[in-house]
MIFI-93969 format. One record per residue (C-alpha): x, y, z; residue number from 1; residue in one letter. Coordinates in Angstrom, 2 decimals. Layout:
! residues N
<bamar x="X" y="Y" z="Z" bamar="NUM" zagu="a"/>
...
***
This chain:
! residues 334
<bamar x="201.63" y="136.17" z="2.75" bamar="1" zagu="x"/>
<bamar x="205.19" y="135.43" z="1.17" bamar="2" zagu="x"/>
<bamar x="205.28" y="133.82" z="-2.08" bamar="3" zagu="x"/>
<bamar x="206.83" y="130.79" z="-0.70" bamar="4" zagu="x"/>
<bamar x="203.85" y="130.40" z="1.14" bamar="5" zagu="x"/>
<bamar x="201.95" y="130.82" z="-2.00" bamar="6" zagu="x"/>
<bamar x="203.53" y="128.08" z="-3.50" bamar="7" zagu="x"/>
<bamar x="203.03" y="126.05" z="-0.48" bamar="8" zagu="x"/>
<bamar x="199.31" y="125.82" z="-0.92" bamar="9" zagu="x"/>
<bamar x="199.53" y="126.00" z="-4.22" bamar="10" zagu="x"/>
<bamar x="201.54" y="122.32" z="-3.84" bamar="11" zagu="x"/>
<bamar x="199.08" y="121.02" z="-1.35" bamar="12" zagu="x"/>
<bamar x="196.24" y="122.43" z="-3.96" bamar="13" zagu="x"/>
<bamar x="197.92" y="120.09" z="-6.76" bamar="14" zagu="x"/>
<bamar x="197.97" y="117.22" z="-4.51" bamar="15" zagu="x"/>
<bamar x="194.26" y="117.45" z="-3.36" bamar="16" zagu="x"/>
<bamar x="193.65" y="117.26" z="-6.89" bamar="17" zagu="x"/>
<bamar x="195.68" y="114.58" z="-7.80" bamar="18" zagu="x"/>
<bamar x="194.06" y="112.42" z="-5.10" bamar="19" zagu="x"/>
<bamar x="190.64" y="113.60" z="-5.88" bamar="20" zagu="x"/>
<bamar x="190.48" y="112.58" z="-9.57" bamar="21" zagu="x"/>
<bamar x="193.26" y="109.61" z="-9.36" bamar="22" zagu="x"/>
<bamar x="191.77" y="108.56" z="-6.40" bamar="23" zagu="x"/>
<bamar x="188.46" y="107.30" z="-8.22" bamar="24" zagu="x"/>
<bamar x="190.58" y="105.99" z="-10.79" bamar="25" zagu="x"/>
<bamar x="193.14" y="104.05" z="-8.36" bamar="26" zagu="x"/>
<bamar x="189.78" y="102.46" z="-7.12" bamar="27" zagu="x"/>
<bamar x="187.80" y="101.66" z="-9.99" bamar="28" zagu="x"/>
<bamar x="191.46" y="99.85" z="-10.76" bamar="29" zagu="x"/>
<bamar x="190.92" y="97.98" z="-7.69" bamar="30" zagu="x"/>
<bamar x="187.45" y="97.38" z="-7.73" bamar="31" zagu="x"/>
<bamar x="187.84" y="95.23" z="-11.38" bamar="32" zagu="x"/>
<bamar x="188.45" y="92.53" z="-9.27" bamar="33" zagu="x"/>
<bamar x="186.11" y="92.87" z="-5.97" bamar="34" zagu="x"/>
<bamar x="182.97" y="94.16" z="-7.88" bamar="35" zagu="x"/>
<bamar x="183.05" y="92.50" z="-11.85" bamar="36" zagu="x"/>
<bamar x="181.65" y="89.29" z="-11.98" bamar="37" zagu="x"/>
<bamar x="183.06" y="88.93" z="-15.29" bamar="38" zagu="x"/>
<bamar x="185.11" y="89.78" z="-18.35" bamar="39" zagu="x"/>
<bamar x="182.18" y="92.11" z="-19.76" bamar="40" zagu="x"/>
<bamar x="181.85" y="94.13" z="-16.20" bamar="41" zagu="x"/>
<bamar x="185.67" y="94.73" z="-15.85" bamar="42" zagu="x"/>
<bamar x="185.54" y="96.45" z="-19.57" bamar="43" zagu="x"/>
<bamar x="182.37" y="98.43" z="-18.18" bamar="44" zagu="x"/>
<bamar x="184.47" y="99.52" z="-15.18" bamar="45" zagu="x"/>
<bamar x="187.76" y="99.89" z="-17.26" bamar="46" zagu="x"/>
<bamar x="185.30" y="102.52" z="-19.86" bamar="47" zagu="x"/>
<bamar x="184.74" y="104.55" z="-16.72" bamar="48" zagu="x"/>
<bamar x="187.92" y="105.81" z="-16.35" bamar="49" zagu="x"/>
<bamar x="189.26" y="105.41" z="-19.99" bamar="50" zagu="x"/>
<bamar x="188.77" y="109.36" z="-20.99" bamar="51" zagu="x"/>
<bamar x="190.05" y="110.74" z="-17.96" bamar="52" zagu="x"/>
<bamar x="192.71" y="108.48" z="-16.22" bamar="53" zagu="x"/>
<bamar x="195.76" y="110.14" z="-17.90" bamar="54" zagu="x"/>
<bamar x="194.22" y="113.48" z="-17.71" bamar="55" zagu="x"/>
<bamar x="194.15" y="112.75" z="-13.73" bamar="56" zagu="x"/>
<bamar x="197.53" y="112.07" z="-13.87" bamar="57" zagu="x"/>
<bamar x="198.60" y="115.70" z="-15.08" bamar="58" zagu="x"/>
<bamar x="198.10" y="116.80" z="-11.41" bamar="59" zagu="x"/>
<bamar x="200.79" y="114.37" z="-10.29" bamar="60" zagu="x"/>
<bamar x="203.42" y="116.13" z="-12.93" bamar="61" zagu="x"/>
<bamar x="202.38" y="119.59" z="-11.78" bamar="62" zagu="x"/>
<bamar x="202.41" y="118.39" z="-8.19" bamar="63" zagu="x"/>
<bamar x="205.80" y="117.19" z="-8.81" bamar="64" zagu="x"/>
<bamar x="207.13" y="120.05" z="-11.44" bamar="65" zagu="x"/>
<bamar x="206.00" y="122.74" z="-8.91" bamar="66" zagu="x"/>
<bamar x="207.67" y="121.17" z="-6.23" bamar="67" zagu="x"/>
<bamar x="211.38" y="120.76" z="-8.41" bamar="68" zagu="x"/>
<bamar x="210.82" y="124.77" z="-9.04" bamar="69" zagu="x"/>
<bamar x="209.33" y="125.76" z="-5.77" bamar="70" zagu="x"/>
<bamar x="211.28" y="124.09" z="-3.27" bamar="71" zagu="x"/>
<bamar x="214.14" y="122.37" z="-4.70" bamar="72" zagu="x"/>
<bamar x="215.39" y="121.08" z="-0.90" bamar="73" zagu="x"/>
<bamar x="212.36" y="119.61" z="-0.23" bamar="74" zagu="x"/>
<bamar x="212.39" y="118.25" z="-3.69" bamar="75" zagu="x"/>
<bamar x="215.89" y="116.83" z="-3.90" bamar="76" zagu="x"/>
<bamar x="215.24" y="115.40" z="-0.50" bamar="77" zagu="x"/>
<bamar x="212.06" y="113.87" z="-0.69" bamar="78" zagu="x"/>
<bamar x="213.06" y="112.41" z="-3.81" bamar="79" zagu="x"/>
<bamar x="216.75" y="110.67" z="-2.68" bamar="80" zagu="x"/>
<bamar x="215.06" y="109.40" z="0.90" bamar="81" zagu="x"/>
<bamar x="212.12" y="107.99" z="-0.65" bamar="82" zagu="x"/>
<bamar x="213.46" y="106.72" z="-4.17" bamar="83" zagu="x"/>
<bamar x="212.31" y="103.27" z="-3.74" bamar="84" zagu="x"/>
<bamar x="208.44" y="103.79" z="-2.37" bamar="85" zagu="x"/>
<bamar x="208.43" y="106.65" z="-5.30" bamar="86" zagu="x"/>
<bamar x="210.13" y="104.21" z="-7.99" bamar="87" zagu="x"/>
<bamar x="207.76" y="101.62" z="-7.65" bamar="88" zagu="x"/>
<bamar x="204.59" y="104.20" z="-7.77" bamar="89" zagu="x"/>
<bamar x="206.54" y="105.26" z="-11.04" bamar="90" zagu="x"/>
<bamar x="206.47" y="102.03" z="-12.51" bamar="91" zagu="x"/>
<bamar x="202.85" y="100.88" z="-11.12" bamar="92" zagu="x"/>
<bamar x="201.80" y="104.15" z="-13.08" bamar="93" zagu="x"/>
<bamar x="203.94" y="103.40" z="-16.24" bamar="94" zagu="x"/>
<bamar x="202.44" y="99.90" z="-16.66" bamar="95" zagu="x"/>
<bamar x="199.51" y="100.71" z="-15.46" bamar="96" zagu="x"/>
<bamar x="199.05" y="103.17" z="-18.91" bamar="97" zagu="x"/>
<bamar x="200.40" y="100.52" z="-20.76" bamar="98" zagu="x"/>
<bamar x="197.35" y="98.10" z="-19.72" bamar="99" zagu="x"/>
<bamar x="195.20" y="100.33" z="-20.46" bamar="100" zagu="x"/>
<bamar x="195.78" y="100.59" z="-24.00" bamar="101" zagu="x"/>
<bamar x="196.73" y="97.51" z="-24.77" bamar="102" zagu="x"/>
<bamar x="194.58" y="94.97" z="-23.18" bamar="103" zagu="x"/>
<bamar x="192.32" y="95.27" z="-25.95" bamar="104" zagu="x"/>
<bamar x="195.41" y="95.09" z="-29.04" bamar="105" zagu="x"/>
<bamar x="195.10" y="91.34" z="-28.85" bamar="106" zagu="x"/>
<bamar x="191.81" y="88.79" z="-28.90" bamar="107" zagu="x"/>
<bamar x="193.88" y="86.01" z="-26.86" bamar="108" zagu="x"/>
<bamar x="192.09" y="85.66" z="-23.21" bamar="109" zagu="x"/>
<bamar x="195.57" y="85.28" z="-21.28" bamar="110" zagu="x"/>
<bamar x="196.61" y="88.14" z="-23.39" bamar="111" zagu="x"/>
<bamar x="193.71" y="90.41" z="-22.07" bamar="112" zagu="x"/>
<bamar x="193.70" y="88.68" z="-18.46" bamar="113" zagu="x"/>
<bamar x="197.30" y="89.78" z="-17.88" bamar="114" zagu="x"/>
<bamar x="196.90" y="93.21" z="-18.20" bamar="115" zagu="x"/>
<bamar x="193.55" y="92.86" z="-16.45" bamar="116" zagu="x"/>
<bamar x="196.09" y="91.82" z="-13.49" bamar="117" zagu="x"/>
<bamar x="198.09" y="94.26" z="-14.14" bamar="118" zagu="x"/>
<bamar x="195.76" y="97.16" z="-13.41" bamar="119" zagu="x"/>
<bamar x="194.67" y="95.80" z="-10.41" bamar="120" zagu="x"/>
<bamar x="197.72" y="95.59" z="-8.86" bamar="121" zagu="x"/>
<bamar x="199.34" y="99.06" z="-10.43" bamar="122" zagu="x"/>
<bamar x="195.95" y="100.53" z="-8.46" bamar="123" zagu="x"/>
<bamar x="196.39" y="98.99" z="-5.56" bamar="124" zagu="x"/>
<bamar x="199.95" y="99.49" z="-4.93" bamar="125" zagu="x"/>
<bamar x="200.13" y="102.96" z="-5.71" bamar="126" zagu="x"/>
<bamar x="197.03" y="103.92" z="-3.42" bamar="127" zagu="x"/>
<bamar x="198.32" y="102.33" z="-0.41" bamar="128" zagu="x"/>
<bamar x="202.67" y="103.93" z="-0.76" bamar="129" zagu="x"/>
<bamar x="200.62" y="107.37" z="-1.52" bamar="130" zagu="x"/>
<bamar x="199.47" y="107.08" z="2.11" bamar="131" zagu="x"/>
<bamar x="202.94" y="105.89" z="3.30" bamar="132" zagu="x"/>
<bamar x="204.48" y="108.25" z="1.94" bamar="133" zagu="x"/>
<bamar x="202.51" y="111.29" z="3.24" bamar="134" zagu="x"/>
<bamar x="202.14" y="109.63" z="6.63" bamar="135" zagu="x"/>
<bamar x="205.93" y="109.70" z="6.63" bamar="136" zagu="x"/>
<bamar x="206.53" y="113.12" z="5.43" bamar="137" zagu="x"/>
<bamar x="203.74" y="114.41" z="8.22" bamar="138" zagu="x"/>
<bamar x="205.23" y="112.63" z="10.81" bamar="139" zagu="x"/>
<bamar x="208.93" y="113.58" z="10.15" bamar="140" zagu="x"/>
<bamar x="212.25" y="111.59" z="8.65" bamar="141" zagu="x"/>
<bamar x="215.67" y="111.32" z="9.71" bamar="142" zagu="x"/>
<bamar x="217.30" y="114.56" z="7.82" bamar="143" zagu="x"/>
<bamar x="220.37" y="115.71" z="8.92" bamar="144" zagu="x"/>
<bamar x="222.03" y="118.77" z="9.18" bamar="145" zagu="x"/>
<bamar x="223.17" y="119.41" z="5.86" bamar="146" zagu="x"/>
<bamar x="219.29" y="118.60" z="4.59" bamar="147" zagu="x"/>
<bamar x="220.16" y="115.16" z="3.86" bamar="148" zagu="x"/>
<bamar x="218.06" y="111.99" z="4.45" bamar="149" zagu="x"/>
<bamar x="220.12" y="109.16" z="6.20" bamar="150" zagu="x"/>
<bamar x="217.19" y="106.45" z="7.34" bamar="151" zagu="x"/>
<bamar x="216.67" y="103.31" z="5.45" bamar="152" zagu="x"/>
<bamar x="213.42" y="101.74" z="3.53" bamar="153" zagu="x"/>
<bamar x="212.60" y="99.89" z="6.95" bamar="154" zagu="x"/>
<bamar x="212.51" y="103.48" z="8.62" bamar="155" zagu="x"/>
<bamar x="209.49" y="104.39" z="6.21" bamar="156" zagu="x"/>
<bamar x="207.31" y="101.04" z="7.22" bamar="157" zagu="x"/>
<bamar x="206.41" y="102.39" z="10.28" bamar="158" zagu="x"/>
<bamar x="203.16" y="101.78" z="12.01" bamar="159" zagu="x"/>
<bamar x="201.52" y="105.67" z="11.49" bamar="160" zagu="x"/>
<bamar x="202.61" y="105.51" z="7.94" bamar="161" zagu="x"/>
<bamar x="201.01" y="102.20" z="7.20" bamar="162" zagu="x"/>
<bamar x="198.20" y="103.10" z="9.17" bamar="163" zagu="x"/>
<bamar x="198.08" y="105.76" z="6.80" bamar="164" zagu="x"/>
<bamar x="198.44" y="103.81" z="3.51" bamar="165" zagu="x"/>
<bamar x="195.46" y="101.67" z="4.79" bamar="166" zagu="x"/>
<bamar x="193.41" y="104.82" z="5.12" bamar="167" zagu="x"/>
<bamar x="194.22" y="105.87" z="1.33" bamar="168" zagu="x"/>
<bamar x="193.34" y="102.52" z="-0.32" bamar="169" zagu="x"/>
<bamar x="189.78" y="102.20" z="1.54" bamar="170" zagu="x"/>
<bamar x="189.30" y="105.93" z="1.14" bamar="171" zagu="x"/>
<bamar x="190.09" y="105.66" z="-3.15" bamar="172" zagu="x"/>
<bamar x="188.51" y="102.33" z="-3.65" bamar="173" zagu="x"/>
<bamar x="185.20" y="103.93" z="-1.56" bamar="174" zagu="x"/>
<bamar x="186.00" y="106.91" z="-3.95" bamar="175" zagu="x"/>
<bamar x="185.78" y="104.62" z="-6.18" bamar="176" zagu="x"/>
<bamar x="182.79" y="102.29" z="-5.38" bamar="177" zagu="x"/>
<bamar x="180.99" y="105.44" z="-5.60" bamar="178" zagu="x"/>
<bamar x="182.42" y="107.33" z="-8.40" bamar="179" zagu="x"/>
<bamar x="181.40" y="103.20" z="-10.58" bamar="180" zagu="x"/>
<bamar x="177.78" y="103.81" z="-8.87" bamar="181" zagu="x"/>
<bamar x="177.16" y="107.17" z="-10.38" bamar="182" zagu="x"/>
<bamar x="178.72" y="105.92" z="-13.97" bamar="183" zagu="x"/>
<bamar x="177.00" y="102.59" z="-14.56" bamar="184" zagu="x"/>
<bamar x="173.93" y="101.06" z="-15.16" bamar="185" zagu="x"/>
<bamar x="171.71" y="97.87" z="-14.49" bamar="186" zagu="x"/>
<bamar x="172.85" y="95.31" z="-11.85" bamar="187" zagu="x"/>
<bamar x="176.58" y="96.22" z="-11.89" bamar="188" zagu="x"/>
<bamar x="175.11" y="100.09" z="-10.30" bamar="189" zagu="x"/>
<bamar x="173.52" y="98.24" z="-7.74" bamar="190" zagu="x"/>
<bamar x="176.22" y="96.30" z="-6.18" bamar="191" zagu="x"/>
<bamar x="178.47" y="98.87" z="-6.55" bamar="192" zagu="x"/>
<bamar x="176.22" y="101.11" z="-4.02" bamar="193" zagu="x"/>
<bamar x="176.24" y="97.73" z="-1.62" bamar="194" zagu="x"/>
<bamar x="180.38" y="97.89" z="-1.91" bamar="195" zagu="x"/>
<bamar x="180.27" y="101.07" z="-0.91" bamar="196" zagu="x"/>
<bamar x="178.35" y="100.96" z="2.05" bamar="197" zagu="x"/>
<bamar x="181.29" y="98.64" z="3.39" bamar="198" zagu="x"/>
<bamar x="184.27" y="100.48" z="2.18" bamar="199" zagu="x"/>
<bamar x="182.43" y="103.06" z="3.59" bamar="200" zagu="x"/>
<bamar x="182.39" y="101.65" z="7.12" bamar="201" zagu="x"/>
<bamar x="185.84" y="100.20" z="6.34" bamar="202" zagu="x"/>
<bamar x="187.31" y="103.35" z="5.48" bamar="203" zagu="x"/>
<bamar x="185.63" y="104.95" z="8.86" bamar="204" zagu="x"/>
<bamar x="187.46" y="102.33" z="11.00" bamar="205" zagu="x"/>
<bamar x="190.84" y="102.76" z="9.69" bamar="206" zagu="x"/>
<bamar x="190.68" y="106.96" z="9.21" bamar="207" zagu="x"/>
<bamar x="189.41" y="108.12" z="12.20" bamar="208" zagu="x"/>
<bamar x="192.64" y="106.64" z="14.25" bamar="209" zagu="x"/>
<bamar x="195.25" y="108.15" z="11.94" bamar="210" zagu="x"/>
<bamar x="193.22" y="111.38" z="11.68" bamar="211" zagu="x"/>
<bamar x="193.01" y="111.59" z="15.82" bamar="212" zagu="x"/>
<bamar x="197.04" y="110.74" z="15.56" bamar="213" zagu="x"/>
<bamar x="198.05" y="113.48" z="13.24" bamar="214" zagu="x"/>
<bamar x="196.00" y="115.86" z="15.35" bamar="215" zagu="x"/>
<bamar x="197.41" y="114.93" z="18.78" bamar="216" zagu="x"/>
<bamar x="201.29" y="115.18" z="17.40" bamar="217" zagu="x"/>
<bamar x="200.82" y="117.80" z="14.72" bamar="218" zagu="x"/>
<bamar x="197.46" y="119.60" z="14.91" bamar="219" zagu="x"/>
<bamar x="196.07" y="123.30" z="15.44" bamar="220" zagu="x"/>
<bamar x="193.07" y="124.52" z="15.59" bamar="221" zagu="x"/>
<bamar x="192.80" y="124.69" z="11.97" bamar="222" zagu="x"/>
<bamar x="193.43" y="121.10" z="11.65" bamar="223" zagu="x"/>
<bamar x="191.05" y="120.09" z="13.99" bamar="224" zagu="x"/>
<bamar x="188.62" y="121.93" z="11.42" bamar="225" zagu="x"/>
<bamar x="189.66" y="119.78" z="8.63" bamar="226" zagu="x"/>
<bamar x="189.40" y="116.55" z="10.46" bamar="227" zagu="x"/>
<bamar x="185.99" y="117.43" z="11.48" bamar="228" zagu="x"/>
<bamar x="185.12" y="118.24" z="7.94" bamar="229" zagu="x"/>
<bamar x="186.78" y="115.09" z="7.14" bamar="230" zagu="x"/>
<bamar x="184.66" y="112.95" z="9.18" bamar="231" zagu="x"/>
<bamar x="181.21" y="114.36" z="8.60" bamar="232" zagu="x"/>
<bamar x="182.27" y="114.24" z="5.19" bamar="233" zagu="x"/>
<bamar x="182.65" y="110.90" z="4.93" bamar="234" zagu="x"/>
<bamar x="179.14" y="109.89" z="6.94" bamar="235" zagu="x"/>
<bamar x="176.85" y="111.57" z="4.63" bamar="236" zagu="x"/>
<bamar x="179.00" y="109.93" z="2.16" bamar="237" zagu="x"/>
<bamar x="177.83" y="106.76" z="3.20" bamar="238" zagu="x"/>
<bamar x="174.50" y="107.85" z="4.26" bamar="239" zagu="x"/>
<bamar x="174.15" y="109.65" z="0.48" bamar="240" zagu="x"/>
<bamar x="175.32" y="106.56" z="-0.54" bamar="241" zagu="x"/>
<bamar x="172.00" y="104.41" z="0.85" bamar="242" zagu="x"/>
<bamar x="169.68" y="106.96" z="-0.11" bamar="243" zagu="x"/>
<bamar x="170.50" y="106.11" z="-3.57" bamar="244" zagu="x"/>
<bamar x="172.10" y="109.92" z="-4.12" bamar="245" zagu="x"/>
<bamar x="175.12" y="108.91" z="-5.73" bamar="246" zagu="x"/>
<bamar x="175.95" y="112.31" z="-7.47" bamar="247" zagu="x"/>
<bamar x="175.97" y="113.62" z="-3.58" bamar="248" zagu="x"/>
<bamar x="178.13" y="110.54" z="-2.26" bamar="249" zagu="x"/>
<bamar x="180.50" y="111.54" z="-4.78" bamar="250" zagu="x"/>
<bamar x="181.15" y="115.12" z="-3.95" bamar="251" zagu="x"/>
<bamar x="181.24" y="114.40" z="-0.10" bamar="252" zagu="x"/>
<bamar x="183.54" y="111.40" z="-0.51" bamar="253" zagu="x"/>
<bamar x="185.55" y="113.94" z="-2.85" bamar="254" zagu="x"/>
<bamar x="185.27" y="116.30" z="0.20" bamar="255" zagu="x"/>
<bamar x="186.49" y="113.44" z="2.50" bamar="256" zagu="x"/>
<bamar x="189.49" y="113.56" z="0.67" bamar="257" zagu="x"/>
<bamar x="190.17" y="117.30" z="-0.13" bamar="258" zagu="x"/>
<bamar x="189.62" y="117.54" z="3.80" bamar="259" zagu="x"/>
<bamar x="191.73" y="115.12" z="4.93" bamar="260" zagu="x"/>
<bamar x="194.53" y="116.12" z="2.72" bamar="261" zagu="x"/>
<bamar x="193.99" y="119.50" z="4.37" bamar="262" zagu="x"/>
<bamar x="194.37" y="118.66" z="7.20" bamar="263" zagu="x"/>
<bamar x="197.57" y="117.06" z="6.89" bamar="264" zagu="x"/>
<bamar x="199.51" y="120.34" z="4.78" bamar="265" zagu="x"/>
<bamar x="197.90" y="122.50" z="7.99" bamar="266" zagu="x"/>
<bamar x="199.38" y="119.75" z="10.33" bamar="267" zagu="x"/>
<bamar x="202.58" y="119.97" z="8.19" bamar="268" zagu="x"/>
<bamar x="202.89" y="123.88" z="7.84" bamar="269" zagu="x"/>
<bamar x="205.44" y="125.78" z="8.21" bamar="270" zagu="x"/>
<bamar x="207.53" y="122.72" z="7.30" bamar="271" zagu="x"/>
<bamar x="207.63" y="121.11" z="4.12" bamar="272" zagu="x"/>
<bamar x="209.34" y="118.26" z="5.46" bamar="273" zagu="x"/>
<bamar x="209.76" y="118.02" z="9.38" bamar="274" zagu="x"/>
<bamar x="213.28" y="116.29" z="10.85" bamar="275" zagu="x"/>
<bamar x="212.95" y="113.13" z="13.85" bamar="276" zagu="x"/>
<bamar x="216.39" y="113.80" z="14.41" bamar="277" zagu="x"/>
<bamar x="216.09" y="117.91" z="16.06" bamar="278" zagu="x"/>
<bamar x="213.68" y="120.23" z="14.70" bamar="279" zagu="x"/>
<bamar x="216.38" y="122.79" z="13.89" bamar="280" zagu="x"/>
<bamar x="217.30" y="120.67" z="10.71" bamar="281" zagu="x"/>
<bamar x="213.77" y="120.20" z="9.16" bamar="282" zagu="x"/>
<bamar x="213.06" y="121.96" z="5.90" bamar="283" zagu="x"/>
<bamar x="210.78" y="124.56" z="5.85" bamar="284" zagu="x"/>
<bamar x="208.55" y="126.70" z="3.43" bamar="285" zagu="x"/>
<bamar x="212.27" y="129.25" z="4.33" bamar="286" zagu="x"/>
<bamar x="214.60" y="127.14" z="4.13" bamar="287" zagu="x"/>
<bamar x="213.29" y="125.04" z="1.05" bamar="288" zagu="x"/>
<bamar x="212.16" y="127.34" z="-1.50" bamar="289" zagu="x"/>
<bamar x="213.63" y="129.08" z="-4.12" bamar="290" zagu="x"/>
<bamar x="214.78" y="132.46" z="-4.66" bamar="291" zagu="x"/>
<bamar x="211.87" y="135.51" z="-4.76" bamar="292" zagu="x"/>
<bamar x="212.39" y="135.95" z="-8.58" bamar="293" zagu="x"/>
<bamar x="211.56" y="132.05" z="-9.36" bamar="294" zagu="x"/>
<bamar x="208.56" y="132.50" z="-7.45" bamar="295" zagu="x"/>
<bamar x="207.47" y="135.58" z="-9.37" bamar="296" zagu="x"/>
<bamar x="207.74" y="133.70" z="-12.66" bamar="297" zagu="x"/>
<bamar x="206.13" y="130.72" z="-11.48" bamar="298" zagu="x"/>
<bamar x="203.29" y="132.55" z="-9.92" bamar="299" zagu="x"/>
<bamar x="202.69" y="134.48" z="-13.45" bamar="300" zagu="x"/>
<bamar x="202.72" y="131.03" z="-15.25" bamar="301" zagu="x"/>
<bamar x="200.63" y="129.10" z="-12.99" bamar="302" zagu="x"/>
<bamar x="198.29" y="132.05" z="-13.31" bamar="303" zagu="x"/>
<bamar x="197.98" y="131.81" z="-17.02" bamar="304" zagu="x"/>
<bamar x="197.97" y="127.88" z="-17.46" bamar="305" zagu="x"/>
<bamar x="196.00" y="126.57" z="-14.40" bamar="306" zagu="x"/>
<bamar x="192.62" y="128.12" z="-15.72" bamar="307" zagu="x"/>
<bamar x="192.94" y="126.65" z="-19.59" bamar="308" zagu="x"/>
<bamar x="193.90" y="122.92" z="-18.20" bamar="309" zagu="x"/>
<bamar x="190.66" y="123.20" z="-15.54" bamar="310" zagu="x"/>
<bamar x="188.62" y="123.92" z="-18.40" bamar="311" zagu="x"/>
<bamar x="190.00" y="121.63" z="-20.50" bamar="312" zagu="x"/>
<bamar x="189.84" y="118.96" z="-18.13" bamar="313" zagu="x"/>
<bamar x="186.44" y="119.72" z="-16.96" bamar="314" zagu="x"/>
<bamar x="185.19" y="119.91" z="-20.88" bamar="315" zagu="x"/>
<bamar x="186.53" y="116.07" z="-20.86" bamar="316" zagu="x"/>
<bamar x="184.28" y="114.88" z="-17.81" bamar="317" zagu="x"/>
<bamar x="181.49" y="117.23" z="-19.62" bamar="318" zagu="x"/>
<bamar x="181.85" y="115.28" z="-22.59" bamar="319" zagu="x"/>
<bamar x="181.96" y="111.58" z="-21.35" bamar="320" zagu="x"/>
<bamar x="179.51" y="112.29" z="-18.36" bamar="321" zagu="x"/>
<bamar x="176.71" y="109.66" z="-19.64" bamar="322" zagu="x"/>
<bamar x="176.55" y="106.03" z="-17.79" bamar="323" zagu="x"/>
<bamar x="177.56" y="102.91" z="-19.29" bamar="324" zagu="x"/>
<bamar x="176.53" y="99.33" z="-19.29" bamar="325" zagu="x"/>
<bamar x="177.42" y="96.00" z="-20.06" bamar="326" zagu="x"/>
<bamar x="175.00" y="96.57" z="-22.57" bamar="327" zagu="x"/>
<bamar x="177.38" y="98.65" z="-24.23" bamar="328" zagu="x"/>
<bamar x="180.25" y="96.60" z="-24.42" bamar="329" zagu="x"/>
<bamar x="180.67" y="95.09" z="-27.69" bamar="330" zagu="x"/>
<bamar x="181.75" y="91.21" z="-28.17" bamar="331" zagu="x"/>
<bamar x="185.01" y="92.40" z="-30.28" bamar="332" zagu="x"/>
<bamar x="185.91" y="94.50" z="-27.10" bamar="333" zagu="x"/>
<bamar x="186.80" y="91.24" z="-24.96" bamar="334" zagu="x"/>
***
């Protein structure tokens, strides 16, 4: 295997990961306003996520740094064709930090319900143009022969890539529904499980279609695999779900998404970024990447670095793994 195919599944690697942990997190921002009842449950759910959400996040700037070093074509493309879809994620996440930390700086309730808005919608938004975004890429831009991409923002909104934002923000908030099930306590537990079960069946709805799509106009055998893992996946989800297992739903709805994200690299390979226009003019893991001696360095860093920030990272969920309650929540925090 060449080391630009290294790097390849290195990249989709760093993306699985990104979606696994800020998937979750994307939900649980969602879910402060379809499962709290009130301003004490949407601190509970916000406490969830508060020691790990920017952690989460460092996948997105290796996803992206590796790509810059790795594949500067695909880079430089991806990033000039899709600079408003990947502008407004960049400011969803931006504010989205900011609410975070300061919802809580002020005692004012319109204060505090602002930024309450605000991570709702900086969750939502995000999850659904990560799917539009990928659907696109899968399914192939208008890039021209000199690499360049010469579509418009109306281009991007097509049915398969909505389709596919739909799939990520039911799959994350069900991530999500499960991941606040296995980290709360008391009623607020309870009715997250019941969410669940219908984002569950939601999610099932809306991902088997796009999965059966991709397969039909991109997949291999090895695909096919993936989807199949996929789908199972995602059924014992649910069914782990009922059964009140919700340390199990959350590793096979983490699977759901590790597979499905599979699935599309393997339908995307050997391109990194597959041209409507003629096939001769789509960048590839070749055509993309960068020279055998940038490679060799990257390889040699990513081997040092990745193992320290896994264990650092997984140290952090170690650390905060105990369930919370409203019970927990302090007046003062409100």
């Amino acid at each position: 295997m060449e080391l630009h195919d290294v790097w390849f599944v290195l990249i989709a690697v760093l993306w699985t990961g990104y979606f696994f942990l800020e998937g979750f997190d994307f939900g649980i921002g969602v879910l402060t306003k379809l499962l709290a009842r009130d301003r004490t449950e949407k601190r509970v759910l916000i406490n969830t996520i508060g020691p790990v959400w920017d952690g989460n996040e460092v996948w997105l700037l290796s996803a992206g740094g590796a790509t810059f070093a790795a594949f500067p074509e695909w880079y430089a493309t991806l990033f000039s064709g899709f600079y408003l879809p990947l502008l407004l994620i960049l400011v969803c996440l931006i504010v989205r930090g900011v609410a975070f930390e300061y919802r809580a700086k002020r005692p004012e309730e319109q204060w505090q319900r602002n930024w309450e808005n605000a991570i709702f919608w900086t969750s939502l938004l995000p999850a659904f143009l990560w799917g539009v975004a990928f659907g696109n890429i899968v399914r192939g831009v208008k890039i021209d022969q000199d690499f360049e991409y010469v579509g418009n923002l109306w281009d991007l909104l097509n049915p398969y890539a909505i389709l596919g934002g739909l799939v990520t923000l039911s799959l994350f908030t069900f991530h999500g529904a499960v991941f606040a099930a296995l980290k709360t306590l008391g009623d607020i537990r309870e009715r997250a499980r019941k969410l669940a079960l219908g984002l569950g069946l939601v999610t099932a709805v809306l991902a088997l279609p796009f999965l059966l799509w991709t397969q039909a106009d991109n997949g291999d055998g090895k695909s096919l695999v993936a989807l199949v893992v996929a789908v199972v996946a995602l059924v014992a989800a649910i069914g782990a779900n009922q059964m009140g297992r919700e340390g199990w739903a959350f590793a096979l709805s983490g699977l759901t998404i590790i597979a499905a994200v599979a699935m599309l690299f393997l339908s995307l390979f050997p391109n990194v970024m597959p041209s409507s226009l003629n096939d001769e003019w789509s960048l590839t893991v070749t055509n993309a990447s960068s020279s055998p001696y940038t490679l060799k360095i990257m390889t040699w860093c990513a081997v040092i670095a990745t193992p320290v920030v896994m264990l650092y990272q997984g140290w952090t969920y170690w650390v905060f793994r105990k369930r919370i309650g409203t019970q927990h929540i302090a007046e003062a925090a409100h």
